[in-house]
KEKE-169702 format. One record per residue: residue in three letters; x, y, z of N, C-alpha, C in turn. Coordinates in steps of 0.05 Angstrom, whole numbers, padded with zeros to 5 digits, always signed. Atoms other than C-alpha are relative to their C-alpha. Example, Ala and Ser with C-alpha at 12.3 -4.5 7.8 and 13.67 -1.06 7.14 Angstrom:
residues 2
ala+00018-00024+00000+00246-00090+00156+00018+00024+00000
ser-00016-00024-00001+00273-00021+00143-00015+00022+00014
end
This chain:
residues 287
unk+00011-00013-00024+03770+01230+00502+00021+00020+00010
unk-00007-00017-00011+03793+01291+00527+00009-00002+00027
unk-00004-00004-00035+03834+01301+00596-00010+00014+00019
unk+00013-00017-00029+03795+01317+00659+00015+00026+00004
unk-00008-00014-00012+03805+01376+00683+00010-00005+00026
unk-00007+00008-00028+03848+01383+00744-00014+00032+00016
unk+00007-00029-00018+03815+01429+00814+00016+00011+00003
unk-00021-00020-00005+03881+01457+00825+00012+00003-00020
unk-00013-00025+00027+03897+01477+00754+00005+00032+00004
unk+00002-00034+00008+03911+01552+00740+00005+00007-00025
unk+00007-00015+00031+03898+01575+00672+00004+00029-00012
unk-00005-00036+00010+03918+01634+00639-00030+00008-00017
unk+00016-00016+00013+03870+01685+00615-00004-00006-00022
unk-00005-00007+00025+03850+01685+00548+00005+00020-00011
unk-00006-00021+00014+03860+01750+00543+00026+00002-00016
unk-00033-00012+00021+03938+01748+00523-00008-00020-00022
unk+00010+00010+00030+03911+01696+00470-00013+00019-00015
unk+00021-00019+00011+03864+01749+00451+00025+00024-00013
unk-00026-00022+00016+03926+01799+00446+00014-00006-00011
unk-00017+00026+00020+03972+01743+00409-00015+00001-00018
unk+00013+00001+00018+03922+01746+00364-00005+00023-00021
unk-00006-00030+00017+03922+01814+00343+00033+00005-00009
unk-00025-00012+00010+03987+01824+00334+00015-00010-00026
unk+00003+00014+00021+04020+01815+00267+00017-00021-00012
unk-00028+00033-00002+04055+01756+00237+00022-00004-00013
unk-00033-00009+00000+04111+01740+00255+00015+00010+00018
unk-00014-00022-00019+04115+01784+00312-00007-00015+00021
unk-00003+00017-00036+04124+01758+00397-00011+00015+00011
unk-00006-00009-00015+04101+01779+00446+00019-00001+00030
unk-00014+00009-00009+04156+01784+00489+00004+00012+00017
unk-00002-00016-00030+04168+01807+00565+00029+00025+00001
unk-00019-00024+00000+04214+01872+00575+00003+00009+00027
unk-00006-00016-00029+04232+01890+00648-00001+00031+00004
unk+00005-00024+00008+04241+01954+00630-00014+00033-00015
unk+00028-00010+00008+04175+01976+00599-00012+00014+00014
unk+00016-00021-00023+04139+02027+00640-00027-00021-00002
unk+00026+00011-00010+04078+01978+00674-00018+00011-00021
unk+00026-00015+00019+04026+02018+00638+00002-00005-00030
unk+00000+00003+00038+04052+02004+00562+00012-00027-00004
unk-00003+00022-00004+04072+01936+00581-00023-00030-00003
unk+00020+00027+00008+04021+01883+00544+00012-00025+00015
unk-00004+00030-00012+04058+01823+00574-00004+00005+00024
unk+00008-00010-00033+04047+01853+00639-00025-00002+00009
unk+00028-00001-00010+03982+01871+00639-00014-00023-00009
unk+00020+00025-00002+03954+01805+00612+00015-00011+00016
unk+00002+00013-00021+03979+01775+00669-00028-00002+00014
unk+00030-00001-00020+03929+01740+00716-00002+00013+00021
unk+00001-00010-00026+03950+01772+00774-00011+00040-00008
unk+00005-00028+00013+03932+01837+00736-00026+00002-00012
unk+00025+00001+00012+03862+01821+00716-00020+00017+00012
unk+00004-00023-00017+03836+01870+00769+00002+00031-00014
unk-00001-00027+00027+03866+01927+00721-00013-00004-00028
unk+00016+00009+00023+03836+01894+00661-00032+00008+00003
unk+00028-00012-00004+03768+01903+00690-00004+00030-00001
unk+00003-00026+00008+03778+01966+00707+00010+00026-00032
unk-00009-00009+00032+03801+01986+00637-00027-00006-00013
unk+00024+00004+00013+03743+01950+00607-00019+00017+00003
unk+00018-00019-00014+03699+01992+00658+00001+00025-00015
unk-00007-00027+00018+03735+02057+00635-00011+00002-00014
unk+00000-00009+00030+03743+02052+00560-00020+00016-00011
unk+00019-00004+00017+03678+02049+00530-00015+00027+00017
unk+00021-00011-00021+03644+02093+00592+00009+00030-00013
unk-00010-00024+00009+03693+02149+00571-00010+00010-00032
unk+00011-00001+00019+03687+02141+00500-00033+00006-00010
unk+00025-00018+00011+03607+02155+00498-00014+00022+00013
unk+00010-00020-00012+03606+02205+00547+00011+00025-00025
unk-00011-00023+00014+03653+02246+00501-00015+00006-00030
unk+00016-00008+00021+03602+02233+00441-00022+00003+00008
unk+00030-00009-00007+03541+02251+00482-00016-00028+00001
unk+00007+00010+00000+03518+02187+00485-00012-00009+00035
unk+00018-00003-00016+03474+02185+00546-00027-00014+00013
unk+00032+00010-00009+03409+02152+00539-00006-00024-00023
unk+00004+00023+00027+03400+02084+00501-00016-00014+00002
unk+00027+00025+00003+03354+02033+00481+00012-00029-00009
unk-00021+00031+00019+03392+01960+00474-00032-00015-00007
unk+00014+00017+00006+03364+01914+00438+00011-00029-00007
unk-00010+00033-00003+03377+01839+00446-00018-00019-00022
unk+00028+00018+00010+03359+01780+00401+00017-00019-00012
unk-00012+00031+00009+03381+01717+00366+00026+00016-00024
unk-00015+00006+00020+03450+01723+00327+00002-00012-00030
unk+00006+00013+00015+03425+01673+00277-00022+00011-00014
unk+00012-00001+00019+03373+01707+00245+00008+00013-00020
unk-00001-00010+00020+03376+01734+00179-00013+00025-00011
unk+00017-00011+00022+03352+01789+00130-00017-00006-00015
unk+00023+00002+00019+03290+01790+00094+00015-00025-00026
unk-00013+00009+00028+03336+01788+00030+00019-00026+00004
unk-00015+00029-00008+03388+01739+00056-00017-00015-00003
unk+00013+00017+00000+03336+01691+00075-00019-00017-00029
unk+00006+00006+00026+03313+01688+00003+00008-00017-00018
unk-00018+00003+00020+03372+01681-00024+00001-00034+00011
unk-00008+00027-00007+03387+01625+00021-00024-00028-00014
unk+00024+00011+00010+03311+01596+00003+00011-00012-00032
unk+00004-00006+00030+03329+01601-00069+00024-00031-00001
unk-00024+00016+00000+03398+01563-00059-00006-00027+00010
unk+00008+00025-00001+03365+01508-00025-00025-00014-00012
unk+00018+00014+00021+03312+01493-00076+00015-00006-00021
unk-00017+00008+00022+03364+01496-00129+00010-00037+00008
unk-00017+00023-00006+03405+01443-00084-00015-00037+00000
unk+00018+00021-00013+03346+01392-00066+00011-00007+00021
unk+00000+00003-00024+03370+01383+00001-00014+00004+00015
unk+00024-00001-00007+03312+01367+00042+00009+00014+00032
unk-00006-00004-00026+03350+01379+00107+00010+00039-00005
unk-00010-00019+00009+03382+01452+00072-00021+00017-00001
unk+00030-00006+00000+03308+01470+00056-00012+00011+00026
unk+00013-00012-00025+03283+01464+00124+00013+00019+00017
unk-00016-00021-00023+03336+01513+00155-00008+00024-00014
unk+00013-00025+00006+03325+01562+00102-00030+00008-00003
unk+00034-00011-00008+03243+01559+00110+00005+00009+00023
unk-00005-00012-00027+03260+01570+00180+00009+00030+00004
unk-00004-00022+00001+03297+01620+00163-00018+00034-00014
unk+00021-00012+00002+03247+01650+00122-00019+00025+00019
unk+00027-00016-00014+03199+01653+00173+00009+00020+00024
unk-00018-00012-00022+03251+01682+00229+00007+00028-00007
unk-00008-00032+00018+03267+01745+00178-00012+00017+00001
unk+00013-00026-00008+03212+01780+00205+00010+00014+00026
unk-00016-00022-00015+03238+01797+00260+00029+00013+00002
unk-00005-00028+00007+03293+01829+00229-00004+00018+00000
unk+00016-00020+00021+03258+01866+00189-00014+00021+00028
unk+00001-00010-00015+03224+01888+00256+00017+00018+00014
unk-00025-00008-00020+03283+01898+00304+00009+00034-00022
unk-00015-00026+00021+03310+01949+00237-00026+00023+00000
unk+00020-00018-00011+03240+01982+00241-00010+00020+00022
unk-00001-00007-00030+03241+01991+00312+00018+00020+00002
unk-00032-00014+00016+03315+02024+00298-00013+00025-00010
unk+00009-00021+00019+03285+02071+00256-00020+00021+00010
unk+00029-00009-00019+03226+02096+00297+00015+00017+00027
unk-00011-00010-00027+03277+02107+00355+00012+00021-00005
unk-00008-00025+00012+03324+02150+00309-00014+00022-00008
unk+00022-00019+00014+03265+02182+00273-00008+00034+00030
unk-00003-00023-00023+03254+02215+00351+00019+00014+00010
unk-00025-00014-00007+03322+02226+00372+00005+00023-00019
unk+00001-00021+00016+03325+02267+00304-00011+00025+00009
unk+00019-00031+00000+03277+02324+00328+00010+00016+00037
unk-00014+00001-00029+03314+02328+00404+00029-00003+00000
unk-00034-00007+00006+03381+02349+00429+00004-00011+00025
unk-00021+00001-00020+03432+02328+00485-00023-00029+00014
unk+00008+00011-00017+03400+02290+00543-00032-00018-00007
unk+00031+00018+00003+03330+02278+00515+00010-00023-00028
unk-00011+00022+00024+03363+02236+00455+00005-00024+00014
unk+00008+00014-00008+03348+02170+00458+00029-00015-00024
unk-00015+00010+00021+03408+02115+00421+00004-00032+00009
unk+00006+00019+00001+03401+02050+00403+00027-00018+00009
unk-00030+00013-00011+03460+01995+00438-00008-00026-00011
unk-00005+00036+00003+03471+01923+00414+00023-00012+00006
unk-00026+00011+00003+03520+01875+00419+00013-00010-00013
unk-00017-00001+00017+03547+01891+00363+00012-00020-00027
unk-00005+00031+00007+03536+01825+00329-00007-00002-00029
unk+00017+00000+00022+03504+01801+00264-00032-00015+00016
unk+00026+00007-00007+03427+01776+00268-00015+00027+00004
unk+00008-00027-00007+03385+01823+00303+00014+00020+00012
unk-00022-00021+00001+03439+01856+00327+00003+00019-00018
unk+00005-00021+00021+03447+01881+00261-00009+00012-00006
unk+00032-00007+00024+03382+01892+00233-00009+00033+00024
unk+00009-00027-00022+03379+01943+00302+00013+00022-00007
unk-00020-00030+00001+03442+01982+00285-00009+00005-00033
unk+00006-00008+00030+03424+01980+00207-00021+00022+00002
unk+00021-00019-00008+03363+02012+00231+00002+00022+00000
unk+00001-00029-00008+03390+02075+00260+00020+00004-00020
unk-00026-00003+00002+03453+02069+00222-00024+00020-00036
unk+00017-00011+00024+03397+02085+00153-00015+00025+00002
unk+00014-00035-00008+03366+02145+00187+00024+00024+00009
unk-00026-00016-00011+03436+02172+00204+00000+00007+00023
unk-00005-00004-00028+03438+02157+00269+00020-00011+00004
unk-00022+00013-00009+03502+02137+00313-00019-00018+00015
unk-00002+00019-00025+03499+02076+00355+00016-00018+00008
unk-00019+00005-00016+03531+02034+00391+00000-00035-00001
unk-00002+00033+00005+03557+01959+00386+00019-00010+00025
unk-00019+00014-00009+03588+01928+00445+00000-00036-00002
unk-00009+00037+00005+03621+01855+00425+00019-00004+00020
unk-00008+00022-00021+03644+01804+00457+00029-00009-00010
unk-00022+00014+00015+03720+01768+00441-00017-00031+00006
unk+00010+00028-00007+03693+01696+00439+00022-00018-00018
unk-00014+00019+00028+03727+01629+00408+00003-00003-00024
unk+00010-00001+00026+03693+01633+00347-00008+00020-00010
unk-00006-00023+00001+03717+01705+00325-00028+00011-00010
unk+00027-00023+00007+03651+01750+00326+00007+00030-00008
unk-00001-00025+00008+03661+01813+00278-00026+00016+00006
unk+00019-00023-00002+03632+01872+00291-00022+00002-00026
unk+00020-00009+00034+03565+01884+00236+00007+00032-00008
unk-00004-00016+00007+03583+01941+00197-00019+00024-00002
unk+00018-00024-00007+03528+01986+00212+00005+00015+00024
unk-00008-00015-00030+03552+02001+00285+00019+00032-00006
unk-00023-00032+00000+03586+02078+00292+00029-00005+00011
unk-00025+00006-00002+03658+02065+00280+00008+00012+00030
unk-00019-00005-00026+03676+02105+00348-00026-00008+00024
unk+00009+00012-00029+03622+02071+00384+00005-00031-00003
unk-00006+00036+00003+03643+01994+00374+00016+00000+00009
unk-00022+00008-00028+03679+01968+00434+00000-00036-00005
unk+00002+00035-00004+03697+01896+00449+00010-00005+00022
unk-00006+00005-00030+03703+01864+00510+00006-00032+00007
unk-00015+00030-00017+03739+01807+00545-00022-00016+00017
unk+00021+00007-00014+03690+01801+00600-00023+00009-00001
unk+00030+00004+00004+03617+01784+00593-00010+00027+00025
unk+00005-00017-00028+03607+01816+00664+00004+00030-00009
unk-00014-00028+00012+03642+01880+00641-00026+00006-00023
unk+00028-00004+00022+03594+01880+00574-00029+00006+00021
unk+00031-00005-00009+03530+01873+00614-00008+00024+00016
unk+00005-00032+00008+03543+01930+00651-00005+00019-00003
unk-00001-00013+00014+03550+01965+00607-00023+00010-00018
unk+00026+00002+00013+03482+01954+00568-00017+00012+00030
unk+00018-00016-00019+03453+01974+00638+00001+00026+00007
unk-00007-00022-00017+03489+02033+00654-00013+00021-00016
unk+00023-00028+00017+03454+02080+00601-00022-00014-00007
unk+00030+00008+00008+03388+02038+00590-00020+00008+00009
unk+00024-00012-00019+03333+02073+00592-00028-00031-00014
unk+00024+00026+00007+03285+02000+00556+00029-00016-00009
unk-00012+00022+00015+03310+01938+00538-00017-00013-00016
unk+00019+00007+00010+03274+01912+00478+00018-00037-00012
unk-00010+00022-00002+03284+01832+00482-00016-00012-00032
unk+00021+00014+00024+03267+01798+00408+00014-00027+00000
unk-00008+00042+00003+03270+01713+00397+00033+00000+00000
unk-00024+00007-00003+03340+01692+00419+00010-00027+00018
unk-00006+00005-00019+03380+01643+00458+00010-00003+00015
unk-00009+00003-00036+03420+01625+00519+00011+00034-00001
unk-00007-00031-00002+03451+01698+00506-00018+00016+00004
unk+00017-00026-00005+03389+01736+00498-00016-00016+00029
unk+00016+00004-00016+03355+01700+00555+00016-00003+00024
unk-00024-00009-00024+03423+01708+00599-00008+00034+00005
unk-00006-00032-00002+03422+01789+00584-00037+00007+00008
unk+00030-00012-00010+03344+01788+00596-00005-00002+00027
unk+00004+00004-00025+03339+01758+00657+00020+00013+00026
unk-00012-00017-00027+03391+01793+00689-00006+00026+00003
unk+00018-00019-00001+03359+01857+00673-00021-00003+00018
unk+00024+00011-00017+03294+01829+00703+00005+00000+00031
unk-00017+00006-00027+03333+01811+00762+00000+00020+00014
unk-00034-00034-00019+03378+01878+00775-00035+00011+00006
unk+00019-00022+00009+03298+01917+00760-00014-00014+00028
unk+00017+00016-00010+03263+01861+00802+00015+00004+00033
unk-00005-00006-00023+03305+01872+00862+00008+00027+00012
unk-00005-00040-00016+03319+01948+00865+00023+00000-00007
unk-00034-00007+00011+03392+01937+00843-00003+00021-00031
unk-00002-00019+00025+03367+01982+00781-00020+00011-00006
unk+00016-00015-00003+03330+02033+00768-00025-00021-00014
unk+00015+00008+00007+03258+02009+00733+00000+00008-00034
unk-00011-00013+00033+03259+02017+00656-00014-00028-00012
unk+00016+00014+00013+03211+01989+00598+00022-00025-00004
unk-00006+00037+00008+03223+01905+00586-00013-00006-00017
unk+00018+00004+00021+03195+01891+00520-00004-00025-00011
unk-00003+00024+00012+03186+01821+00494-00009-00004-00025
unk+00010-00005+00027+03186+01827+00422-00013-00032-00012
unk+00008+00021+00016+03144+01763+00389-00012-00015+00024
unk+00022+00018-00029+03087+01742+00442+00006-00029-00003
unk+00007+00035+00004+03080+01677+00408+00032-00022+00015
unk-00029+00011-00003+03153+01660+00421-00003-00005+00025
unk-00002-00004-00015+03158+01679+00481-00017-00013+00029
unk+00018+00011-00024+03101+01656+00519-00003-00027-00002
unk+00004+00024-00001+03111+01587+00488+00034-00007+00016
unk-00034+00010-00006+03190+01588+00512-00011+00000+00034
unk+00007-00008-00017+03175+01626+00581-00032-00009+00021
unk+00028+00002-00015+03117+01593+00633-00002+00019+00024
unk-00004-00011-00030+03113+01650+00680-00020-00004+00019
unk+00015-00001-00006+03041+01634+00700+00018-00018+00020
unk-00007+00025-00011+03081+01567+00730+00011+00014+00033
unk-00013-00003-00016+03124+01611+00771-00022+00016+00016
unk+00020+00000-00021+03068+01643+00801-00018-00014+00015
unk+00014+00017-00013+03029+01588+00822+00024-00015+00015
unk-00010+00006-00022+03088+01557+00852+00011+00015+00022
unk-00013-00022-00017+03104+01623+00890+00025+00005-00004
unk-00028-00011+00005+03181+01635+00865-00007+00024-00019
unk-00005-00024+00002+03158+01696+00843-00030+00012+00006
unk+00020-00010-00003+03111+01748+00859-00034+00006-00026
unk+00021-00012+00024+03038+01766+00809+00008+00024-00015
unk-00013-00034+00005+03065+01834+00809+00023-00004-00018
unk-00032+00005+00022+03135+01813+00774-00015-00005-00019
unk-00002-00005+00030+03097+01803+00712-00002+00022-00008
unk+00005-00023+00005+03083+01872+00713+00022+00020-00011
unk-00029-00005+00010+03165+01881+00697+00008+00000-00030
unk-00006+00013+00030+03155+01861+00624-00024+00007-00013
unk+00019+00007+00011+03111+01872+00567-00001-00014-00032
unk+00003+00013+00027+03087+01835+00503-00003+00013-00011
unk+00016-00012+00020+03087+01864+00434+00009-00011-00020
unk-00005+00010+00026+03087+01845+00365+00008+00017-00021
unk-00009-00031+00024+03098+01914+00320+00018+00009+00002
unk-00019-00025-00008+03153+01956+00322-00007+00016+00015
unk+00018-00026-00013+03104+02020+00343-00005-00006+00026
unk+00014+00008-00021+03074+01980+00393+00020+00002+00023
unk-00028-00006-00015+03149+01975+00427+00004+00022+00004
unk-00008-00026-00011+03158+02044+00420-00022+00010+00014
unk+00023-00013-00007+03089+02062+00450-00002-00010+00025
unk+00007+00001-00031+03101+02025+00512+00022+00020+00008
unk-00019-00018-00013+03167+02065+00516+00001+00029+00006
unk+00015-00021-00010+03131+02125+00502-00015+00009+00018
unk+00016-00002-00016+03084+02118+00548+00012+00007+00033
unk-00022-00003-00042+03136+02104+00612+00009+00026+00007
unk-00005-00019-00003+03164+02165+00600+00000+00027-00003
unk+00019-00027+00013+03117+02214+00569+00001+00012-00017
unk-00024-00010+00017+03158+02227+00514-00021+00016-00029
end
């Protein structure tokens, strides 16, 4: 059994773990009095310094895609865990070889979950395909977070039509690489969640939500939220995979017990196609 936590603990950041971690081995990081503040890593992961950390986080990336024109995006959120078409095959294949009955049922699952890849990368493609024929401000670019799953399958998307886009990750426990389709000078990583999200709001013109969980249904609902109370502008909500969604989600519930208005469903819509996603987004904005 693990030791309780104590209420008057104080905990250091993870961030200087995060920066201990990069650095190479063998090497300290080790405090310098004499370091000019500003180029001082043991300094600035201090806790009392996490105030500048934000605002750095804030900065970085904001700077970075103003200077590549990056302007106007489309995130797209969705389960980590799904797979590729082809992956899922492979895996299929590997657990019929194995007879593992329990091995089996993850990769049928998987199987059946590989369409919306396959989607999400479709969708990707459809978005680039427009940005292609339009310059500066009317260009539309796809944002994830930068993950594998549908994460990927979004940036693979644009990344196959030669589009840039954009991956912001997370530092978590259980080191999340960037997927290699993201545009090397748009892939950021971030300390704080808060900071990331954002970030995904601050150029969204849709958010297209596909099967995910506690993550994609954290980053959905707070969209919903920010849109639902005026804290953000209004901007297409797409819920990619009806079936999913309306068996996860009872919103009829929350209207009959009044915690939300009739009208708030009107914040979101269902689709099942790729096209169909782009055709509500077309539609919002006449495109």
């Amino acid at each position: 059994m693990t030791d309780p936590q104590r209420l008057t603990e104080r905990r250091q950041t993870d961030a200087r773990a995060e920066l201990i971690n990069q650095l190479a081995p063998g090497s300290a990081l080790e405090a310098d009095a004499y370091r000019l503040a500003f180029a001082d890593p043991e300094f600035l992961m201090r806790r009392e310094t996490r105030g500048i950390r934000l605002q750095l986080e804030m900065l970085k990336p904001d700077l970075d895609q103003s200077e590549q024109g990056i302007e106007n995006t489309i995130v797209v959120f969705g389960s980590a865990r799904f797979v590729s078409p082809e992956q899922a095959q492979t895996l299929l294949r590997e657990a019929l070889a194995s007879g593992d009955a329990a091995a089996l049922q993850v990769a049928q699952r998987q199987v059946r979950n590989a369409r919306y890849y396959d989607h999400a990368r479709r969708f990707s493609q459809r978005v680039a395909e427009y940005s292609a024929h339009h310059r500066g401000n009317e260009r539309l670019f796809i944002a994830t977070g930068g993950g594998p799953g549908i994460m990927e399958a979004a940036n693979r998307g644009a990344h196959e039509m030669g589009a840039p886009s954009v991956g912001l990750n997370i530092a978590l426990p259980h080191e999340q690489q960037p997927n290699p389709y993201v545009t090397p000078s748009l892939s950021f990583k971030f300390h704080y969640f808060a900071m990331r999200k954002m970030h995904f709001m601050m150029r969204a013109k849709a958010l297209v939500a596909f099967p995910g969980g506690f993550g994609t249904l954290d980053e959905l609902f707070e969209v919903i939220t920010l849109v639902q109370t005026g804290k953000a502008k209004p901007v297409p909500i797409v819920l990619f995979g009806s079936d999913y969604w309306k068996r996860l989600l009872n919103v009829d519930l929350l209207v009959e017990e009044g915690v939300i208005s009739r009208q708030d469903l009107a914040l979101f819509t269902y689709v099942d196609e790729p096209l169909a996603a782009w055709e509500v987004i077309r539609a919002f904005y006449c495109l």
